[in-house]
C-alpha positions in Angstrom: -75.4 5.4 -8.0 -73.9 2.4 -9.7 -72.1 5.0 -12.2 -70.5 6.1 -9.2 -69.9 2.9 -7.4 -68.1 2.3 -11.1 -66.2 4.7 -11.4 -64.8 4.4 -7.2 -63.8 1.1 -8.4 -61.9 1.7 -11.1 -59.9 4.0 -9.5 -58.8 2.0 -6.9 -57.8 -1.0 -9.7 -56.1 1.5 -11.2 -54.4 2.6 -8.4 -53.7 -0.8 -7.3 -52.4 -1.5 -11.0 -50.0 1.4 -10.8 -48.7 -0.1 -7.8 -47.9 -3.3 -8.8 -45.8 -1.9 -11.7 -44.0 0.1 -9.4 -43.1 -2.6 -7.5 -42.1 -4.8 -10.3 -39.8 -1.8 -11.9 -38.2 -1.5 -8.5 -37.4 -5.1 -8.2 -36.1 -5.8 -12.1 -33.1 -6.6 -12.3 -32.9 -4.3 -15.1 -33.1 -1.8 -13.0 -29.8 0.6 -12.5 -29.6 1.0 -8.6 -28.5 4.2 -7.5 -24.8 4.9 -7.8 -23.0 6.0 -5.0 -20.0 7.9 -5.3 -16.5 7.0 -3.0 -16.0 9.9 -0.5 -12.1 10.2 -0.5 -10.4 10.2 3.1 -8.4 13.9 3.9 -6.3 11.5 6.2 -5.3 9.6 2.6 -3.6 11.0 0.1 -5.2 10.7 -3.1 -2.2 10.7 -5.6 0.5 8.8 -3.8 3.2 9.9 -6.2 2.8 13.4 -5.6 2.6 12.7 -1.7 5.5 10.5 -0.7 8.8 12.5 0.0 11.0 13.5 -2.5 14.0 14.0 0.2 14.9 11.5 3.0 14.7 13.8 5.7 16.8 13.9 9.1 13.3 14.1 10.9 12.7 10.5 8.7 16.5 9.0 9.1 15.9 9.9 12.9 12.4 8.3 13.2 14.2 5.0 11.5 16.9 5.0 14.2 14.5 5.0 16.7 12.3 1.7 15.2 12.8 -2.0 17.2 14.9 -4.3 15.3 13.6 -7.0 13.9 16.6 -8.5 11.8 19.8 -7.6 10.8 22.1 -4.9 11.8 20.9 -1.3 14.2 19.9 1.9 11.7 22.3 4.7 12.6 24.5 7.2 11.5 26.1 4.7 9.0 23.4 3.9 7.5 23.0 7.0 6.1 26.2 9.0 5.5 27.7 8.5 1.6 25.3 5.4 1.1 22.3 4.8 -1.5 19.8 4.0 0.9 16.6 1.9 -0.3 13.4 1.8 1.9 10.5 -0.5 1.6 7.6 -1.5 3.4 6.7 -5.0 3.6 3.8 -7.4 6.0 4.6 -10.9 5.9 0.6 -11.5 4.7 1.4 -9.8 1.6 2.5 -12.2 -1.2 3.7 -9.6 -3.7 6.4 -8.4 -1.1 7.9 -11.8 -1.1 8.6 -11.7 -4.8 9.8 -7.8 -3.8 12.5 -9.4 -0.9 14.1 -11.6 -3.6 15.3 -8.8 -5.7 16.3 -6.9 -2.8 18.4 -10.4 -1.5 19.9 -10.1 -4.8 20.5 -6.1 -4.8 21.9 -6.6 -1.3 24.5 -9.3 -2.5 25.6 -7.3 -5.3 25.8 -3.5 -3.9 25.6 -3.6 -0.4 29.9 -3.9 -0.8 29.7 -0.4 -2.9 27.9 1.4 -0.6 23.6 0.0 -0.6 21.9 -0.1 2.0 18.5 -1.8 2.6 15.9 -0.9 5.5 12.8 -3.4 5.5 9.9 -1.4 7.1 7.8 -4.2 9.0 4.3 -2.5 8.4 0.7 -3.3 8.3 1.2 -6.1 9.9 -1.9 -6.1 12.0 -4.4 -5.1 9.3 -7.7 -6.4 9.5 -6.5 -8.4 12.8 -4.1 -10.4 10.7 -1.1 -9.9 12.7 1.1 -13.0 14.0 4.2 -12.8 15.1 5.0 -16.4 14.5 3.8 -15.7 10.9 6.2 -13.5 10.6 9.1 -15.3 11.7 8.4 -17.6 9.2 8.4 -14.9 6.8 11.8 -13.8 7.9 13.2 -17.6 7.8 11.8 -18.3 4.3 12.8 -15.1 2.6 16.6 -14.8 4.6 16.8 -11.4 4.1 20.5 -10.3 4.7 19.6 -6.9 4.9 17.8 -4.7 8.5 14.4 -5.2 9.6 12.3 -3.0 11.3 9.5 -3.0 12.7 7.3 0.7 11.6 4.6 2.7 12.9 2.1 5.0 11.5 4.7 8.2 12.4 7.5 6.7 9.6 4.3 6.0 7.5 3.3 9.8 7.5 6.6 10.4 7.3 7.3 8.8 4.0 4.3 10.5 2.2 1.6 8.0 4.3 2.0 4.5 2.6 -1.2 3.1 2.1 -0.6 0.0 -0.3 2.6 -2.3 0.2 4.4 -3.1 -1.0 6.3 0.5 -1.1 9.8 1.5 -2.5 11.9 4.4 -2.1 15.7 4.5 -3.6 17.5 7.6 -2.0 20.8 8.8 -3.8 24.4 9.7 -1.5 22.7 12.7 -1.5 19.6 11.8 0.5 17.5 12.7 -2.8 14.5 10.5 -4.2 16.0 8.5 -7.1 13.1 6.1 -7.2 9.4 5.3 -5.7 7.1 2.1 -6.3 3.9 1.1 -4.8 1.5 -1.7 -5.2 -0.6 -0.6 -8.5 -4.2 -0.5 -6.9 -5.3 -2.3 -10.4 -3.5 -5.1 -9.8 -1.2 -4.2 -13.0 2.0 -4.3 -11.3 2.2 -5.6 -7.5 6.3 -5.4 -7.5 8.8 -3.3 -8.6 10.7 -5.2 -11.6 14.2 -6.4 -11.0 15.7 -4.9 -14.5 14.4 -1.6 -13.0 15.4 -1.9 -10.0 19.1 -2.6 -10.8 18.9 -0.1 -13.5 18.5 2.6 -10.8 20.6 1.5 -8.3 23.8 1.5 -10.6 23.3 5.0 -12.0 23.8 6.2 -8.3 26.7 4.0 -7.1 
């Protein structure tokens, strides 16, 4: 009988001893916790370069006709016709697209005489509840852009290949065809387009 009562209680320490460890193991530190992989959006593009237009389209110059103006002169016809047209997207929260806006003051200055034309893309503005419209001014006052302002919508997003990072660059040539495309490196490596490169491209097409 006491055998028996022996052995039930040895079981039940063991048991109780196996528990404990398992416990312990789960709690450690050392322990790897289970890895969950990202589930990519089908609303997102996954490779922006191969998304965003290669053309600017008369579907895209009409959407950018139709935007409220912000700053600067209306979008229209003359925008468009015989001009090297560069497009960005810009928020006023994003600090990267302040250093973008003084190249493009500069590129304005230089080219806009031989045919540039710049159309600021007021986008994003609003994300994560951020958006202020006296922010924004300010924005506008401290960075005295000579150039058009816009404000977007998601419709010239989707349009331009779905922008999901900002800021976003697109140089167009006379002929309406992609010349050049930047966007905010999601690894930090390079938030703006450089100036050097910038100019490069923009003197090859006037």
């Amino acid at each position: 009988m006491r055998t028996k009562f022996g052995i039930a209680m040895a079981a039940v320490a063991l048991i109780a001893a196996l528990g404990w460890f398992t416990t312990r193991a789960a709690q450690s530190p050392d322990t790897p916790p289970l890895q969950m992989q990202p589930v990519q959006s089908a609303a997102r593009p996954v490779n922006m370069q191969t998304a965003a237009r290669t053309s600017l389209t008369e579907p895209m110059k009409a959407t950018l006709k139709t935007l409220p103006v912000l700053m600067g002169d209306r979008v229209d016809d003359r925008t468009f016709t015989g001009k090297v047209v560069v497009v960005t997207f810009f928020a006023s929260w994003c600090q990267p697209c302040r250093e973008e806006f003084g190249h493009l003051n500069k590129i304005y200055q230089a080219y806009h005489d031989r045919g540039v034309e710049i159309i600021a893309v007021n986008y994003f503005e609003d994300f994560d509840n951020l958006s202020d419209d006296t922010r924004l001014q300010k924005y506008l006052n401290l960075t005295k852009p000579p150039f058009t302002i816009v404000k977007g919508n998601d419709t010239v997003s989707q349009q331009f290949g779905t922008v999901t990072r900002i800021p976003t660059l697109f140089v167009f040539d006379k002929q309406g065809k992609r010349a050049l495309y930047f966007f905010n490196k999601p690894d930090g490596s390079q938030p703006t387009i450089d100036m050097a490169t910038l100019q490069q491209v923009i003197m090859t097409l006037i």
